[in-house]
RODO-2510 file (C-alpha; in nm, 4 decimals, decimal comma):
residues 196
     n   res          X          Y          Z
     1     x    -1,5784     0,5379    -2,4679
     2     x    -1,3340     0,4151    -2,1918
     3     x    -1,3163     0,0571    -2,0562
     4     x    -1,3783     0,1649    -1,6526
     5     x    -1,5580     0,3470    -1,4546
     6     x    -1,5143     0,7453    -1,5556
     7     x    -1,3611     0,9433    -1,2393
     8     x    -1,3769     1,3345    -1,3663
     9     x    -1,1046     1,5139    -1,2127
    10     x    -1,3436     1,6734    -1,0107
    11     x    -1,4112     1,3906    -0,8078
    12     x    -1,0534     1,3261    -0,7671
    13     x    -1,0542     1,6502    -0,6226
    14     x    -1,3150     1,6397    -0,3703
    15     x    -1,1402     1,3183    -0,2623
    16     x    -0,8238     1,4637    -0,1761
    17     x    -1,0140     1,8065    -0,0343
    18     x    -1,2051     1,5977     0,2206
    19     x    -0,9215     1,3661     0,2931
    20     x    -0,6925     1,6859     0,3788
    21     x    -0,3423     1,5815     0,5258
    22     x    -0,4722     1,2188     0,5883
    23     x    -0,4449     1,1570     0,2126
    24     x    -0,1185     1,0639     0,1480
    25     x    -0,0831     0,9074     0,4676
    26     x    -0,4589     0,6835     0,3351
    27     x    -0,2473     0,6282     0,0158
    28     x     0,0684     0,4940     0,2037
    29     x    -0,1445     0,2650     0,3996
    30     x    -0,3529     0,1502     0,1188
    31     x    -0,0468     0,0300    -0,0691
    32     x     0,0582    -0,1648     0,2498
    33     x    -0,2559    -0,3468     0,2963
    34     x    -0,2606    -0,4163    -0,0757
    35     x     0,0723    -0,6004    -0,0636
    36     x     0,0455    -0,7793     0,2712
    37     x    -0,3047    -0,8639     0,1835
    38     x    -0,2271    -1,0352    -0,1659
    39     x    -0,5468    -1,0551    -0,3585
    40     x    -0,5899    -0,6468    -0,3195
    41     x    -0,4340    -0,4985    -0,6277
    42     x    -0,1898    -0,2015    -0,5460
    43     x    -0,1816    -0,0731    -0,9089
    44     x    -0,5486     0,1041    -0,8655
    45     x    -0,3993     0,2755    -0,6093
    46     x    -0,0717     0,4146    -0,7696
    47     x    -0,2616     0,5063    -0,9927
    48     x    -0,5059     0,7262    -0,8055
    49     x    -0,1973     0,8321    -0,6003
    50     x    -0,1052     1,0124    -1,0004
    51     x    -0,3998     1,1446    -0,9903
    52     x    -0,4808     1,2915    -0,6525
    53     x    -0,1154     1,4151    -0,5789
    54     x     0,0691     1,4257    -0,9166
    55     x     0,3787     1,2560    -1,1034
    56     x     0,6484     1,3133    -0,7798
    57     x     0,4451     1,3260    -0,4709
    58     x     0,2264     1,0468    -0,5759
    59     x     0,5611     0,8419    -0,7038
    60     x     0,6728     0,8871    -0,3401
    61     x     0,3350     0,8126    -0,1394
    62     x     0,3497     0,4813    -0,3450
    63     x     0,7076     0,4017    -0,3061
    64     x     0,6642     0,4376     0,0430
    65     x     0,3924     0,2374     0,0661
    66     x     0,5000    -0,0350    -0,1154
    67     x     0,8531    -0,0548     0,0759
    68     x     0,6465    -0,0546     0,4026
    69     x     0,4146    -0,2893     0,3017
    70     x     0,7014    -0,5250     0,1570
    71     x     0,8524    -0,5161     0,4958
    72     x     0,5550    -0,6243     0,6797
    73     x     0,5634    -0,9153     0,4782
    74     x     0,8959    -1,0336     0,4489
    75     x     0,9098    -0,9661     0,8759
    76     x     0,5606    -1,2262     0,8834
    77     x     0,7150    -1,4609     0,6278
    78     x     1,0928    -1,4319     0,8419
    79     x     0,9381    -1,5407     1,1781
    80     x     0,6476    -1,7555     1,1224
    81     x     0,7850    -1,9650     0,8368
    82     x     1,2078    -1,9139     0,8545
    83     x     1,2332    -2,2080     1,1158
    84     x     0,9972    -2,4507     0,8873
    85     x     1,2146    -2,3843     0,5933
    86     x     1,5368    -2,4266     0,8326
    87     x     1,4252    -2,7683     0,9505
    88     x     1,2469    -2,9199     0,5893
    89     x     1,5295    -2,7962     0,4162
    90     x     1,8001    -2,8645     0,6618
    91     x     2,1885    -2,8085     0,5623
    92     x     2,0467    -2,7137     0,2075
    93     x     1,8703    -2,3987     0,2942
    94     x     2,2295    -2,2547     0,1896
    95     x     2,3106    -2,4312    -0,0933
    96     x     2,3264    -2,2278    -0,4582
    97     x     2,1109    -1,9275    -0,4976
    98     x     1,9507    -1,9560    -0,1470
    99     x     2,3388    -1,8993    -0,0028
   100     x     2,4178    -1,6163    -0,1717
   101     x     2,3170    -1,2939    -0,0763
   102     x     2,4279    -1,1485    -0,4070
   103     x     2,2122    -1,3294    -0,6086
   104     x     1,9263    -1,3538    -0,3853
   105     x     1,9396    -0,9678    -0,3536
   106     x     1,9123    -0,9140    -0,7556
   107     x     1,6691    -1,2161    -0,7228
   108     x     1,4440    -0,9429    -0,5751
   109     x     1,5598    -0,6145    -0,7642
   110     x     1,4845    -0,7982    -1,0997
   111     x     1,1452    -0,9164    -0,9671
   112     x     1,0561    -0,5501    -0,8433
   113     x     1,1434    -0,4893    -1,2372
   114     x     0,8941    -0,7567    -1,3912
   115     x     0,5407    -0,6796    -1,3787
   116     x     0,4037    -1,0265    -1,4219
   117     x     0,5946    -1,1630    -1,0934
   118     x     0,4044    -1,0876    -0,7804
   119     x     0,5521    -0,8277    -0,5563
   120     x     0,3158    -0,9847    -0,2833
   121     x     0,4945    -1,3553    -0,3194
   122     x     0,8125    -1,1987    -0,3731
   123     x     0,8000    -1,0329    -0,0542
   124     x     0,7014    -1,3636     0,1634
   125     x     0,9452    -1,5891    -0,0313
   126     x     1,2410    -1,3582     0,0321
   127     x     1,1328    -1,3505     0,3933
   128     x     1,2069    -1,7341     0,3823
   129     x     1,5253    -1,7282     0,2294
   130     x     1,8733    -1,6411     0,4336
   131     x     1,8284    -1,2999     0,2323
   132     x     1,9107    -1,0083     0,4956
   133     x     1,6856    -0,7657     0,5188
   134     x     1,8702    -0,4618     0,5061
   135     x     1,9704    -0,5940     0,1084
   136     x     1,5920    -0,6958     0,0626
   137     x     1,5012    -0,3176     0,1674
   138     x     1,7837    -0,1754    -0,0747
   139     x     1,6650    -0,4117    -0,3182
   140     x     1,3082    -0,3413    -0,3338
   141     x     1,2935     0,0372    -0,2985
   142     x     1,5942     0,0724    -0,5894
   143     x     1,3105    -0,2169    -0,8045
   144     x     1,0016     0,0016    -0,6808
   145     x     1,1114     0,3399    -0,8085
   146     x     1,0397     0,2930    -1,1453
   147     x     0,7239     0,1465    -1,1436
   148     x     0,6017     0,3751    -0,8656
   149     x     0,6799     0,6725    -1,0673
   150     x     0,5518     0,5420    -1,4330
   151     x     0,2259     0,4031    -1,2568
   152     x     0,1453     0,7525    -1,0754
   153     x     0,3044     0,9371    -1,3997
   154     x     0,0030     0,7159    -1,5640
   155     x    -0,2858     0,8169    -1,3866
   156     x    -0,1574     1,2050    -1,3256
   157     x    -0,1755     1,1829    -1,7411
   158     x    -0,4695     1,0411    -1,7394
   159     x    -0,6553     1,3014    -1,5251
   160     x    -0,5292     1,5742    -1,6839
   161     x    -0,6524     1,4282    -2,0273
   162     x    -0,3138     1,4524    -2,2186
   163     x    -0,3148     1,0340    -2,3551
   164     x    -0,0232     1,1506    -2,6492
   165     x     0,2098     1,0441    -2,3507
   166     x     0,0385     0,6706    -2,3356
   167     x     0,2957     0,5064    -2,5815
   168     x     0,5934     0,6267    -2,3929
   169     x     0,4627     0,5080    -2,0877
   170     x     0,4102     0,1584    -2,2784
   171     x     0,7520     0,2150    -2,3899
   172     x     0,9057     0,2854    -2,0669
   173     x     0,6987    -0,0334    -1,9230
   174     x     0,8643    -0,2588    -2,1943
   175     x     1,1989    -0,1318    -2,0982
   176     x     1,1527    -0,2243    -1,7572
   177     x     1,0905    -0,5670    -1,8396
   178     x     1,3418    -0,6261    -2,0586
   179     x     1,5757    -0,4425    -1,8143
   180     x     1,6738    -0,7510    -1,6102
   181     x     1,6847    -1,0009    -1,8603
   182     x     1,9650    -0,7798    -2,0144
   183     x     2,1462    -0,7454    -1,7095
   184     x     2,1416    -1,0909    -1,6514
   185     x     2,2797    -1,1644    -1,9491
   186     x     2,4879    -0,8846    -1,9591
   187     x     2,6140    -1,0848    -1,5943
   188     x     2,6597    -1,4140    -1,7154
   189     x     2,8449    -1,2958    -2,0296
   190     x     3,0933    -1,0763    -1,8118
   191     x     3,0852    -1,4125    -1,5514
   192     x     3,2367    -1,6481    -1,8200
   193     x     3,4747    -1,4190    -1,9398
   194     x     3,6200    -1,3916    -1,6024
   195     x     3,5959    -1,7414    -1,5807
   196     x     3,8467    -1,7691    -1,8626
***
């Protein structure tokens, strides 16, 4: 009675038999291509990285993946379209937000948080700011973790057949939206105060 395609566990493991040490490494670049490539959805694949290598390993095949693959895109973004924004924008590329590395940095971590903003677009438009990219690497990965582990956490659960853990995993996703919104607030309350 499920809503996709049925994958017995089986299957998963024939996959990762014939793929042998080439799996995770298949994984990693999946999750590359699916981010540099934007219309390819990544979460299928975190999800059969739960499967195929478990909570942790597959958490870590993903996280690397994603991190890579949010490189590659903020590097494209940084030196084909950096000197376009420079010269439409002009003096004002570091006005406000765009200036400050700060903000622009949790600009990022709180998108990595939010499932409905596009890691993909994220990626490029940071590559266009004056964001530096060791802080957009620190950034994503600390934004990635969570969702890389409750995504392969998701489909390890669902191989093994065990769904009683499906509302904490809806819990855990609701948290991690709300996450940023409270630190943000948590920010600007602690900002004004100072301000005082």
């Amino acid at each position: 009675m499920g809503y996709g395609p049925a994958i017995a566990r089986e299957t998963i493991e024939v996959w990762i038999e014939r793929a042998g040490a080439l799996g995770p490494l298949l994984i990693i670049v999946l999750m590359m291509v699916s981010i540099v490539a934007s219309p390819i959805p990544s979460a299928p694949v975190a999800l059969v990285a739960g499967a195929a290598y478990g909570h942790v390993a597959g958490a870590v095949y993903v996280a690397i993946g994603s991190e890579l693959g949010a490189l590659v895109a903020f590097i494209i973004a940084r030196y084909i379209g950096r000197d376009h924004v420079e010269r439409w924008l002009g003096d004002k590329a570091g006005f406000g937000l765009l200036g400050s590395q700060n903000l622009l940095m949790l600009t990022v971590f709180a998108s990595r948080l939010l499932p409905f903003i596009s890691f993909d677009a994220m990626s490029y438009a940071a590559g266009l700011s004056r964001l530096r990219l060791w802080r957009f690497l620190i950034a994503t990965l600390a934004g990635i973790l969570p969702a890389s582990f409750l995504l392969a956490h998701f489909g390890a659960e669902a191989m093994s057949g065990d769904f009683g853990t499906a509302e904490w995993i809806i819990i855990g996703l609701g948290l991690m939206t709300a996450a940023p919104l409270l630190v943000a607030a948590l920010w600007r309350t602690n900002r004004s105060t100072n301000a005082s």
